[in-house]
C-alpha positions in Angstrom: 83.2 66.1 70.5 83.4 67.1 74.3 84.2 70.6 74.7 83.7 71.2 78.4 83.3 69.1 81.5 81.2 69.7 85.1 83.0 68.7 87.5 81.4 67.3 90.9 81.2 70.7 92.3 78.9 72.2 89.5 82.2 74.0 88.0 82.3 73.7 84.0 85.8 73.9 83.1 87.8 73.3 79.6 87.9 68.9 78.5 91.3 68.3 78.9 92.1 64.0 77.4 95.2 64.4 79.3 93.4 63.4 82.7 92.1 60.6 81.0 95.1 58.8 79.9 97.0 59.6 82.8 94.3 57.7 84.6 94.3 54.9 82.7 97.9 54.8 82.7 98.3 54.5 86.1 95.9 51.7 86.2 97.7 50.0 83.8 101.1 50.3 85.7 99.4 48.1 88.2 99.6 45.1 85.9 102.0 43.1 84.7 101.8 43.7 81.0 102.5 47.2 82.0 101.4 50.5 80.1 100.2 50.4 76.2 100.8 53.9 75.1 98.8 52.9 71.9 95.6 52.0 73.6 96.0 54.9 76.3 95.7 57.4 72.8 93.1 55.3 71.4 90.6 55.1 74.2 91.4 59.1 74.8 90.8 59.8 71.3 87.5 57.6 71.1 85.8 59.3 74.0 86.8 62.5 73.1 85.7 62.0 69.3 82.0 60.4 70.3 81.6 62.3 73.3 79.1 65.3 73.8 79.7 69.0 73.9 79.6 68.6 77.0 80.2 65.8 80.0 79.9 65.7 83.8 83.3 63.6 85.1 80.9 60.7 86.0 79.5 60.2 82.5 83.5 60.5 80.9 84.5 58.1 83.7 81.8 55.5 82.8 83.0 55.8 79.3 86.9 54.8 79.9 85.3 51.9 81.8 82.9 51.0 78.7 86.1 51.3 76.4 88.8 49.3 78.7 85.6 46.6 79.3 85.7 46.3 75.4 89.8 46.1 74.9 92.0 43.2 75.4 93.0 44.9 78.4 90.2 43.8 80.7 92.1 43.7 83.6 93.1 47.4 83.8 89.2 47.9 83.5 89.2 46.0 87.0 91.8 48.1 88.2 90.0 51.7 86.8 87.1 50.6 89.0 88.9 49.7 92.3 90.5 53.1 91.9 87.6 55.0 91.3 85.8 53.0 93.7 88.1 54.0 96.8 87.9 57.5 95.3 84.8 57.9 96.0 84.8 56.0 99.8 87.7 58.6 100.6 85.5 61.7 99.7 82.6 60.4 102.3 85.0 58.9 105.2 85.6 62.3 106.7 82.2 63.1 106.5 81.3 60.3 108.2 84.6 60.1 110.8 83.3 63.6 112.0 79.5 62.6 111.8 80.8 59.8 114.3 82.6 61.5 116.8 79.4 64.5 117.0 77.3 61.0 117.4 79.6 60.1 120.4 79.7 63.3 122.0 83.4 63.1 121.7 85.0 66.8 122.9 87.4 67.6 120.1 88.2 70.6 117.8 84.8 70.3 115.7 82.6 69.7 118.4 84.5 72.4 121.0 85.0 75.0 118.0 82.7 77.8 120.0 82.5 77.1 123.7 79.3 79.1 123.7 77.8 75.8 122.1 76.8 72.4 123.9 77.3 70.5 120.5 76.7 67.5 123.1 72.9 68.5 122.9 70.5 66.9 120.4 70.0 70.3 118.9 73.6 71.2 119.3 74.4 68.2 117.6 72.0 69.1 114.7 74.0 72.2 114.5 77.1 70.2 113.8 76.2 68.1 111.7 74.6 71.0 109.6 77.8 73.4 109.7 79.9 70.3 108.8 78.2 69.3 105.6 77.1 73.6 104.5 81.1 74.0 104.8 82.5 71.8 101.7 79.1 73.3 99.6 80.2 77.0 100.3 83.7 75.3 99.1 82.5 73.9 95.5 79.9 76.5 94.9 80.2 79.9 96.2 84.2 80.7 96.9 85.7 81.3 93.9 89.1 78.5 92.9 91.4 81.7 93.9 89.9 81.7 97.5 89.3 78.2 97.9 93.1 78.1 97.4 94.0 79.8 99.9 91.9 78.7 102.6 92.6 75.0 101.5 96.5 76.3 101.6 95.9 77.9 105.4 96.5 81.7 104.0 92.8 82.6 104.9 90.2 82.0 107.2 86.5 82.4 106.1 84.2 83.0 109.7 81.3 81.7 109.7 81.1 80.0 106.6 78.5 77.5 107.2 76.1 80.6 107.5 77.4 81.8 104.1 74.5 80.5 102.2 71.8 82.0 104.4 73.3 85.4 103.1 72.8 86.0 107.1 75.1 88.9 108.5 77.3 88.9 111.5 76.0 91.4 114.3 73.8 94.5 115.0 73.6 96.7 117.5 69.6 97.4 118.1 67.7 100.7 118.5 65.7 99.6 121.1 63.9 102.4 120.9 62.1 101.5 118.3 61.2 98.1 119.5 59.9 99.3 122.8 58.2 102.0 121.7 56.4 100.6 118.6 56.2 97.0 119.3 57.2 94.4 116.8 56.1 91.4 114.6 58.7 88.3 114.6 57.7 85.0 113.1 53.5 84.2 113.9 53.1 86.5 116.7 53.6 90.3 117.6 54.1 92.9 120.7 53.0 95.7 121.8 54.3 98.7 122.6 56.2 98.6 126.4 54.6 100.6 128.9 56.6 99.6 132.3 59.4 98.5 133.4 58.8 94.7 133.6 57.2 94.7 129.5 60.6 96.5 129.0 63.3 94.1 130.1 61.3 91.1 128.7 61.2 93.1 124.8 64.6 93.6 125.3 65.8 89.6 125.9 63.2 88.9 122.7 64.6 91.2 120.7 68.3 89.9 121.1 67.0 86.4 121.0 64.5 86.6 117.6 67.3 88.9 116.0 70.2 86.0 117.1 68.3 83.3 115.3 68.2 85.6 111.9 71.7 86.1 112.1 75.3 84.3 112.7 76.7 86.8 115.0 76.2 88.6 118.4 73.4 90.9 119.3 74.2 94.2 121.4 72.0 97.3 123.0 74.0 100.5 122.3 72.4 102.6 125.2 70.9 100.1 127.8 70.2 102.9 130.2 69.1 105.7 127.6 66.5 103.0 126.3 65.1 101.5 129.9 64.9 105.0 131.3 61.6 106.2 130.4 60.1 102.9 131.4 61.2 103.7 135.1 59.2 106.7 135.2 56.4 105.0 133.4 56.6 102.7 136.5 57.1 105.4 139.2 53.5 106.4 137.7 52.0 103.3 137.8 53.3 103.5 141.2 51.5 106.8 142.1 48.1 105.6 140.3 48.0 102.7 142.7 48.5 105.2 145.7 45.5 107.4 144.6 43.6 104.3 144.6 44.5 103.9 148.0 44.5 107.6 149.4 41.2 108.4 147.1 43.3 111.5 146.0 44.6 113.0 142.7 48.3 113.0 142.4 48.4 113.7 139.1 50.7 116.6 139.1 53.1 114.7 141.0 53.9 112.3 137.9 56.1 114.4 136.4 57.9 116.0 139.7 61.6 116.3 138.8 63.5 113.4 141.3 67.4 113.8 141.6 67.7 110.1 141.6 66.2 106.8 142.7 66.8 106.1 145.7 65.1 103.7 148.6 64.7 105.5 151.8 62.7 104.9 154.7 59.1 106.4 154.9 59.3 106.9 158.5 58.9 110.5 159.6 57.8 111.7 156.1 54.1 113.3 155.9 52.1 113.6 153.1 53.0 114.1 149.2 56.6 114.0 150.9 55.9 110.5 152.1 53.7 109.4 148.8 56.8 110.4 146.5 58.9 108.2 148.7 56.8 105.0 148.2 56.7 105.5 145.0 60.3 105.6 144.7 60.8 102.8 147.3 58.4 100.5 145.1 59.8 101.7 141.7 63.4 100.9 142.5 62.2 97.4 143.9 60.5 96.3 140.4 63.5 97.8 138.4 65.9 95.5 140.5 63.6 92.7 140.1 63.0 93.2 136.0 67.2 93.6 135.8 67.6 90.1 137.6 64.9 89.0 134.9 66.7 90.3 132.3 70.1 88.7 133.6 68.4 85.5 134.1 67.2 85.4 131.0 69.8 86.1 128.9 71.5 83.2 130.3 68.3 81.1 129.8 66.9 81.3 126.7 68.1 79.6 123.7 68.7 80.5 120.3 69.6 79.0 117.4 67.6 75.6 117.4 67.5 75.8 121.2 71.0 75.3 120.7 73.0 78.5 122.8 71.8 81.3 124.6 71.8 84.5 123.0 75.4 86.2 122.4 74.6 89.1 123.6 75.9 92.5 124.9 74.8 95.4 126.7 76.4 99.0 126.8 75.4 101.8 129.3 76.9 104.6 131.5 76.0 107.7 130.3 72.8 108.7 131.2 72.7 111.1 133.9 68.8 111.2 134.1 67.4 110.1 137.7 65.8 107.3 135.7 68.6 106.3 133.9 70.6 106.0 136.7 68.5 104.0 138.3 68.9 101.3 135.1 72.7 101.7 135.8 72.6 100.9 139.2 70.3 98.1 139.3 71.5 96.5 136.1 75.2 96.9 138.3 73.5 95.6 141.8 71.5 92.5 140.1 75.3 91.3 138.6 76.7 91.8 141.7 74.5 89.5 143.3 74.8 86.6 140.6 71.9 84.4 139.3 69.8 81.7 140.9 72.5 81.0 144.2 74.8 83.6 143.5 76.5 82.1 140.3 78.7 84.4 138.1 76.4 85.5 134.9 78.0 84.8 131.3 75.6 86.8 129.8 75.1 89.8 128.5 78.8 91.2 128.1 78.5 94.2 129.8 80.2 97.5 128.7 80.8 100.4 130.7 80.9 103.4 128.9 83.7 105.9 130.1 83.1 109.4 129.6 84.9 112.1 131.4 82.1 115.1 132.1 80.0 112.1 132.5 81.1 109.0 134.6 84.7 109.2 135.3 86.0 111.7 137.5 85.2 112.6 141.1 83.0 115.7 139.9 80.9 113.6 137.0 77.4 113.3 138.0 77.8 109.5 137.3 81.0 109.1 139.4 79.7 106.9 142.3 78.0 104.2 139.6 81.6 104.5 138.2 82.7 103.1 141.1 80.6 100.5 141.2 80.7 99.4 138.1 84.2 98.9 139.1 83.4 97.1 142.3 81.2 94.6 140.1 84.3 93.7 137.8 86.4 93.3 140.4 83.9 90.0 141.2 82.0 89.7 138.2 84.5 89.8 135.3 81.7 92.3 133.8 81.4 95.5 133.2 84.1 95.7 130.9 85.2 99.2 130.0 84.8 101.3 126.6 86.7 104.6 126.7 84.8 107.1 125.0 87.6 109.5 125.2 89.8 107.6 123.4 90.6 110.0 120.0 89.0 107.9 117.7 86.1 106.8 119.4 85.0 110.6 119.6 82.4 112.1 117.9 82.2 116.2 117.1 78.8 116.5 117.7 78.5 114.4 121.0 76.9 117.3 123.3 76.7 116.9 127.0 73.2 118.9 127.2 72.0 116.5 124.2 69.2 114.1 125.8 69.8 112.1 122.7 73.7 112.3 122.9 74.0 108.2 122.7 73.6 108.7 119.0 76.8 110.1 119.2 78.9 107.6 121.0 80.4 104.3 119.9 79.4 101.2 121.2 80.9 97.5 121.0 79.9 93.7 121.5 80.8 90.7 122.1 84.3 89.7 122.1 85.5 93.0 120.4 83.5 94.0 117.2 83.2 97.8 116.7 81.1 99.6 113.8 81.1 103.5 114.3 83.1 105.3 111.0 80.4 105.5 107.9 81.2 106.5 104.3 77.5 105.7 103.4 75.2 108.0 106.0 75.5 108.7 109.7 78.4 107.8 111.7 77.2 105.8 114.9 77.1 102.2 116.2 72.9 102.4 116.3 71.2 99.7 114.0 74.4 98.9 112.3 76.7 96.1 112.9 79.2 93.7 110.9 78.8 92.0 107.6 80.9 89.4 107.6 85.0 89.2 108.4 87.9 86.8 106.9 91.0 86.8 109.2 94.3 86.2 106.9 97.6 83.9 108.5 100.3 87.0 108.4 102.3 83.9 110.6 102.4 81.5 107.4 103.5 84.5 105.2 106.3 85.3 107.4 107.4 81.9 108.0 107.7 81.4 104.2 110.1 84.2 104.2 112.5 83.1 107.1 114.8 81.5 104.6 116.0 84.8 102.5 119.0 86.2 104.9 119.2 89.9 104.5 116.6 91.5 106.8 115.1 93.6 104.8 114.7 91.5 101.5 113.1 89.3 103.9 110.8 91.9 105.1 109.8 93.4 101.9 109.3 89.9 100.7 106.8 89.8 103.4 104.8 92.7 102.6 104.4 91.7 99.3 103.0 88.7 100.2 100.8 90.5 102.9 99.6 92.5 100.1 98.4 90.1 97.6 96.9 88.3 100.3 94.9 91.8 101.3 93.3 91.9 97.7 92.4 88.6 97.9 91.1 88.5 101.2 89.0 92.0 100.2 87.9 90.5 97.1 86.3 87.6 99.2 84.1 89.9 100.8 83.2 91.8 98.2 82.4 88.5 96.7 80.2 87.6 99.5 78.6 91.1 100.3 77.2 90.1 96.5 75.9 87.2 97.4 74.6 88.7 100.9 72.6 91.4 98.9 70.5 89.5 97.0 68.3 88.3 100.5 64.8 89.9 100.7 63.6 91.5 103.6 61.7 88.9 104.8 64.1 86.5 105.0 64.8 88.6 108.1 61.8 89.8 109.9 63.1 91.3 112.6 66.4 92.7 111.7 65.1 94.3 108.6 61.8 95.4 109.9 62.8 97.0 113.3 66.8 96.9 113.5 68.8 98.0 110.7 69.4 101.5 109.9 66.6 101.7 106.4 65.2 99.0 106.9 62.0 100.9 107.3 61.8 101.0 103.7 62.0 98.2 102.7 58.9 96.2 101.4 58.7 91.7 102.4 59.8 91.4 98.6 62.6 94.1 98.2 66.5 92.8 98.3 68.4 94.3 101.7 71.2 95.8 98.6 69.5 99.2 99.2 70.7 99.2 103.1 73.5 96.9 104.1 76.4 98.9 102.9 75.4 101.1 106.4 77.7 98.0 107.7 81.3 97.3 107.5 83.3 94.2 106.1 86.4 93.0 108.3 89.9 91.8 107.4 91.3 90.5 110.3 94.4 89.1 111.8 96.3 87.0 114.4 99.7 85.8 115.4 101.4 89.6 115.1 104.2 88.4 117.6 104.1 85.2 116.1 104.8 86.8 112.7 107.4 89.4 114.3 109.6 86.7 115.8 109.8 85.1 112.3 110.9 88.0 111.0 113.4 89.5 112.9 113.6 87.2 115.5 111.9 88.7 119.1 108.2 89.6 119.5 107.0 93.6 120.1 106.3 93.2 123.8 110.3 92.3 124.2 111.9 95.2 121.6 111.7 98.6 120.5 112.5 97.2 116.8 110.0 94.2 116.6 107.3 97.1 118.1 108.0 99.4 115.1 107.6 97.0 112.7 104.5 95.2 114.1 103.2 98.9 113.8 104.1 99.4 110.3 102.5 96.2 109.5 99.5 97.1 111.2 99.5 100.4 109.8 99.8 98.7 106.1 97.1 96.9 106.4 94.7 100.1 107.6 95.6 101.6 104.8 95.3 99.2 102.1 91.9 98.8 103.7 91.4 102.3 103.1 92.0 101.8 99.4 90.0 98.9 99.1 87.0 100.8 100.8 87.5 103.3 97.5 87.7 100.4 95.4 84.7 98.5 96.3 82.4 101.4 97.5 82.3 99.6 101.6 82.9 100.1 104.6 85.9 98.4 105.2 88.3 98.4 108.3 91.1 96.0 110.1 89.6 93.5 112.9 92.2 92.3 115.7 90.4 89.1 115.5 89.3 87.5 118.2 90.6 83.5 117.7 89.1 81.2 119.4 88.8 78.1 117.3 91.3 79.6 114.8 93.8 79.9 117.1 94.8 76.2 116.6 93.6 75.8 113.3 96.0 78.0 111.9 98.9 76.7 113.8 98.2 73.1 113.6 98.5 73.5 109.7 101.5 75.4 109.9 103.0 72.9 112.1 102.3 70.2 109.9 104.0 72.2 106.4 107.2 73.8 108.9 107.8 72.0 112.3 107.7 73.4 115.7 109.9 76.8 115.2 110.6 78.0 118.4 108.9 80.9 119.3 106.2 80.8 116.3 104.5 77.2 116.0 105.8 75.4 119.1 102.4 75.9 120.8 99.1 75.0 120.3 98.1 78.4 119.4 99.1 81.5 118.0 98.8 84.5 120.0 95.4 86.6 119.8 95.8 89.2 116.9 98.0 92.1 118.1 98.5 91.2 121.7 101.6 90.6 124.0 102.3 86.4 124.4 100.1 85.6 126.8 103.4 83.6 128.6 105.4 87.2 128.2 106.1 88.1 131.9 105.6 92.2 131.8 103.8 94.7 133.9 100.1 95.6 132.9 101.4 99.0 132.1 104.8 97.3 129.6 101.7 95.9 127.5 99.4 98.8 127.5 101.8 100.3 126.4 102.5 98.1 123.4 99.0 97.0 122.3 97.5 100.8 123.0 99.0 101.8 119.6 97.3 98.9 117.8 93.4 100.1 118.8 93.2 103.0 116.5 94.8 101.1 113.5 92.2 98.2 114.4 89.0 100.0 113.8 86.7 96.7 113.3 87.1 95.7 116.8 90.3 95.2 119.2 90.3 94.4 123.1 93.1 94.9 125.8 93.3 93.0 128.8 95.2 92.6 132.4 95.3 89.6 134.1 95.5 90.5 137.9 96.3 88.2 141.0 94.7 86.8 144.3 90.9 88.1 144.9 90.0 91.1 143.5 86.7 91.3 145.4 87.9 93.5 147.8 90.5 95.9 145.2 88.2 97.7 143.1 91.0 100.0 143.0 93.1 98.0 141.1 90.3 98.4 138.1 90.0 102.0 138.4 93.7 102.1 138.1 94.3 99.9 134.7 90.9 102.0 133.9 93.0 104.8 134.4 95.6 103.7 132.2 93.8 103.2 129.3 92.4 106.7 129.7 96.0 108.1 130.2 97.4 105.3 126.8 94.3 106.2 124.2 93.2 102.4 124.9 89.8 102.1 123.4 88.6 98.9 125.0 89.6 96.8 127.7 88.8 94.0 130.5 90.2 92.7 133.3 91.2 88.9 133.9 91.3 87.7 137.9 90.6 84.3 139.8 87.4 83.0 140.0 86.2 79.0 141.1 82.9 77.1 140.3 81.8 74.6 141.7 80.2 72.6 138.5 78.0 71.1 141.7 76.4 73.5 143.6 77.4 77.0 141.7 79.8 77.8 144.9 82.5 80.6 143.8 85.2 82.2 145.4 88.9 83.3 144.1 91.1 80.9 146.3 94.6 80.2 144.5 94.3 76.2 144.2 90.6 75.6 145.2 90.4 71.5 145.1 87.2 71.2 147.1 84.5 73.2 147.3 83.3 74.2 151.1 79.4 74.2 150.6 78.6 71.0 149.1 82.1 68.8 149.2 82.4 67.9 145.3 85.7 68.3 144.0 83.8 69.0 140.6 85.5 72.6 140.4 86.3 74.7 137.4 87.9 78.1 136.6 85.7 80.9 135.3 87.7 82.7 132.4 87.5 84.5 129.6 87.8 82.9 126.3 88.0 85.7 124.4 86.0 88.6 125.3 83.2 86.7 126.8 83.1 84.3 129.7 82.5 80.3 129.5 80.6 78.9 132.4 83.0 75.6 131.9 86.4 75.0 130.6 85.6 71.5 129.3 83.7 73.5 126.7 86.9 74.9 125.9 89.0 73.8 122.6 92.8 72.5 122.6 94.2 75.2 121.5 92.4 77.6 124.0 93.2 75.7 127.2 96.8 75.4 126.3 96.7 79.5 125.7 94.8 79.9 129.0 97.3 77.4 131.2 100.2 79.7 129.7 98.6 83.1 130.8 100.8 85.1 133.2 99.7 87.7 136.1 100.5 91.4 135.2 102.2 93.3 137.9 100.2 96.1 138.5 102.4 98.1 140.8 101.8 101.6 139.4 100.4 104.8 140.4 97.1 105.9 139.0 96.9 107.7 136.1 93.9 110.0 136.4 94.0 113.7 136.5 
């Protein structure tokens, strides 16, 4: 007698006979003669009688075909088998529709889901075809029928979930320190420790790019300048070696000689040791400039992931006041400047500018005048953004300004957004830590489903009931992976859990990473908060004091329900503002389908990037600083503000410092700015002209904008999604007529 039943996705669940007569009835509605209810309980009974303990669906299905083959009813048999037949044809033909348009390169949703990937690439179309099939196996096998639900029902969004069976994890942000000063073993080879400059930078690009094929996120340096520092006076030695070679004298006790910075100066006029410390210098600061444009170049060279995508990868510096580390600063600054190869903008690494005041902020801060160029640099190069160190939460009590090893102590970010600093489980810092994996949840759908209750604040509470159920689940589902994620071994990751992660050192080829990946954090994100606000009430937060409140006390819900679940689960959980890029559509496309185009919620392509102002919402840069600042404290996992400014800001660094100055003055935590910038696809040629058609160096009329997708840059639109370009032809300049804000 059958007792259970496996269904095609490996589930066993409870034999129910009612699925089998209701399939043979509806075949035999399909016939003249109609339905037999006699033979329909027969055959049920039958199979279910002689049947074993325990049946997949194929072997039950084989067996109402055996039985209907044997009845008088031989034409219904026909009919079972054209059914079942076309059943199984439906479950392959999406398969192989989106298998067919990765074949033909055709630019679409799948193929355009991350514009950081050429899925037009052989390997990029390996990619595809791999994350396309690994998707509906993560679906049948490892979600549980709770979760599947709600993704299937567009209430959740799972990231990354053709990685999910590596049991990879998202990002890390890598104590270079320990690379460059011990060396490192990745797959069949191994380096040795870095002793100058040059050794440095390369260590630092393989680093990022062996870690980035181990993992399904972005790879970051905490403290680029802290790290590269002692490798510029390892240089400056190497320097002064080959001058006693030359001079035949000892200048031994000059290696050490304290220098106030690195600076190229002529050696004309200068005598002796005076003149020999000068060359030095002169020849030191030329092969840090040089191994910065290597490291630039690189980055946006080599490939990762099947030779797929360069590296996603971030850098962080600022705060080192050392001669030598401002010598990293300013040549790492001077090499973006200048762009790569002929002067083209560099995507990557993100670079972060770390704002500290004491440090690198005001006029008196040693590290003022990189300030300023750092600020110079965006104001061409899209890159430095900034990362306010002042900002209440992203302090740390025992940050010391006398420390040497004071970058412990301050937060770092990555790619578009992603922050890990708070720790329940050991030290609190962003060093050899980083993000586990994040699920973003559709607070748009949950609002929409609650338009049709009239009072206001039924329908509100309504909504927060929903938001909470939807918050257990969604924490659940990490919890549920973060299981599956622990049971990896070590050397399933030879880099990251050799050299990277915070404990990895303890771990032996053969022990399971449980011990040390609770040092990361687990993300619930969101997007669509004005979406969600003009459902409920009517008008987004950028246009009302109300609809600002509430977007707050949603916010604020979710932080600390996250807090609870933290308790619950024993991880480090914390709210994302997630970055959409592919889910921007995704989410509203659904929506659209199930409700129509409601104006003001699903009438575009996209919703709106987690807790930030419409993108279309005319408003002054300070109006939405002053709406999204709130948000970044509540939105510990990562959050981003940005301004998008007019005309050419070459030649307005001062309009930088000044929204800089804002988000010092709002408690902003992060933040970018947004301006005009041309390529020609051609020749490279860039300049910030208002409607550039043709490019003046080479003629082509091959030109595209250089933008932000989310918090990185794209060297091409046409690598862009739908939903993206529609959200980037709606963006709006941001007045930015206001005074500045420093002190």
């Amino acid at each position: 007698m059958i007792q259970t039943v496996v269904k095609r996705d490996g589930r066993i669940v409870g034999f129910n006979d009612e699925k089998i007569m209701a399939a043979i009835r509806k075949a035999m509605l399909q016939t003249p003669q109609g339905e037999d209810e006699r033979l329909i309980h027969q055959i049920a009974d039958r199979i279910s009688l002689r049947g074993k303990s325990q049946m997949t669906v194929e072997e039950i299905q084989d067996a109402v075909e055996m039985e209907l083959m044997k009845s008088a009813r031989k034409e219904v048999a026909k009919i079972y088998i054209q059914y079942r037949n076309k059943r199984s044809v439906a479950r392959k033909a999406k398969t192989r529709d989106v298998f067919l348009e990765i074949i033909n390169i055709q630019s679409n949703d799948v193929t355009r889901e991350n514009a950081n990937m050429n899925a037009d690439t052989p390997a990029g179309m390996m990619m595809k075809f791999a994350s396309e099939t690994t998707k509906p196996f993560v679906d049948d096998y490892l979600l549980s029928d709770e979760v599947r639900d709600a993704v299937k029902h567009n209430y959740l969004h799972i990231h990354d979930k053709d990685y999910y069976p590596t049991k990879s994890l998202t990002c890390v942000q890598h104590p270079l320190d320990h690379v460059l000063g011990g060396g490192f073993q990745a797959g069949h080879g191994e380096s040795r420790p870095a002793k100058r400059i040059e050794t440095a930078s390369v260590m630092a690009c393989i680093s990022m790019e062996t870690a980035q094929n181990e993992m399904h996120g972005g790879q970051a340096i905490p403290a680029f300048d802290f790290y590269l520092a002692p490798y510029v006076r390892l240089t400056f030695i190497e320097e002064m070696k080959t001058l006693e070679e030359l001079y035949c004298q000892d200048f031994s006790h000059l290696y050490d000689i304290k220098l106030d910075d690195y600076i190229k100066k002529p050696i004309e006029g200068l005598y002796g040791e005076d003149k020999v410390v000068q060359h030095a210098i002169n020849k030191t600061v030329g092969r840090v400039h040089q191994a910065m444009e290597a490291f630039i170049h690189n980055m946006n060279t080599i490939h990762s992931r099947g030779g797929n995508q360069v590296v996603f990868s971030s850098i962080n510096y600022g705060t080192d006041t050392s001669a030598e580390g401002r010598c990293i600063i300013r040549e790492i600054l001077n090499s973006t400047y200048e762009g790569v190869g002929s002067g083209v903008t560099a995507i990557f690494p993100i670079q972060i500018w770390k704002k500290k005041r004491g440090v690198s902020y005001l006029p008196d801060d040693p590290n003022y005048d990189l300030y300023c160029l750092a600020c110079k640099v965006t104001a061409r190069r899209f890159f430095p953004n900034f990362l306010n160190l002042d900002a209440t939460f992203n302090q740390h009590e025992q940050w010391n300004i006398n420390d040497p090893n004071r970058y412990m102590y301050e937060v770092a970010t990555m790619g578009c957004r992603t922050r890990v600093f708070e720790n329940r489980f050991g030290q609190k810092t962003s060093i050899g830590r980083g993000n586990l994996s994040f699920s973003t949840i559709n607070i748009v759908r949950l609002a929409i489903e609650c338009m049709g209750i009239k009072v206001e604040e039924q329908r509100i509470s309504a909504f927060f009931a929903k938001l909470d159920n939807l918050l257990a689940l969604t924490a659940k589902q990490l919890h549920e992976r973060f299981e599956f994620q622990r049971t990896a071994y070590a050397k399933q990751f030879p880099l990251l859990m050799r050299s990277l992660w915070i404990g990895a050192e303890n771990l032996q080829p053969t022990d399971t990473i449980e011990s040390v990946i609770n040092q990361g954090t687990l993300g619930i994100g969101f997007i669509g908060l004005a979406e969600c606000l003009v459902a409920l009430i009517g008008e987004h937060h950028g246009e009302s004091e109300k609809a600002q409140k509430l977007g707050l006390r949603i916010v604020t819900y979710m932080r600390d329900r996250v807090n609870d679940f933290a308790q619950q689960y024993q991880h480090n959980y914390s709210v994302l503002a997630t970055p959409a890029e592919g889910l921007s559509g995704r989410f509203t496309r659904r929506d659209q389908k199930d409700f129509g185009k409601l104006p003001g919620i699903t009438d575009r392509e996209y919703y709106t990037n987690s807790n930030h102002v419409p993108v279309y919402y005319h408003c002054s840069a300070r109006h939405k600083a002053e709406i999204e600042a709130p948000y970044h404290d509540l939105t510990r996992g990562g959050h981003i503000f940005y301004v998008e400014i007019d005309g050419d800001a070459t030649h307005n660094p001062q309009a930088v410092m000044n929204i800089v100055d804002m988000m010092d003055a709002l408690n902003i935590g992060y933040g970018s700015v947004n301006h005009t910038r041309n390529r020609c696809m051609d020749c490279g040629y860039e300049d910030a002209s208002a409607h550039l058609e043709k490019c003046p160096k080479c003629g082509s009329i091959n030109i595209d904008r250089l933008q932000r997708i989310t918090g990185y840059l794209v060297g091409t639109t046409d690598r862009w999604n739908r939903a993206k370009l529609a959200e980037l032809n709606d963006r709006v300049v941001h007045s930015t007529d206001f005074l500045p804000f420093a002190e």
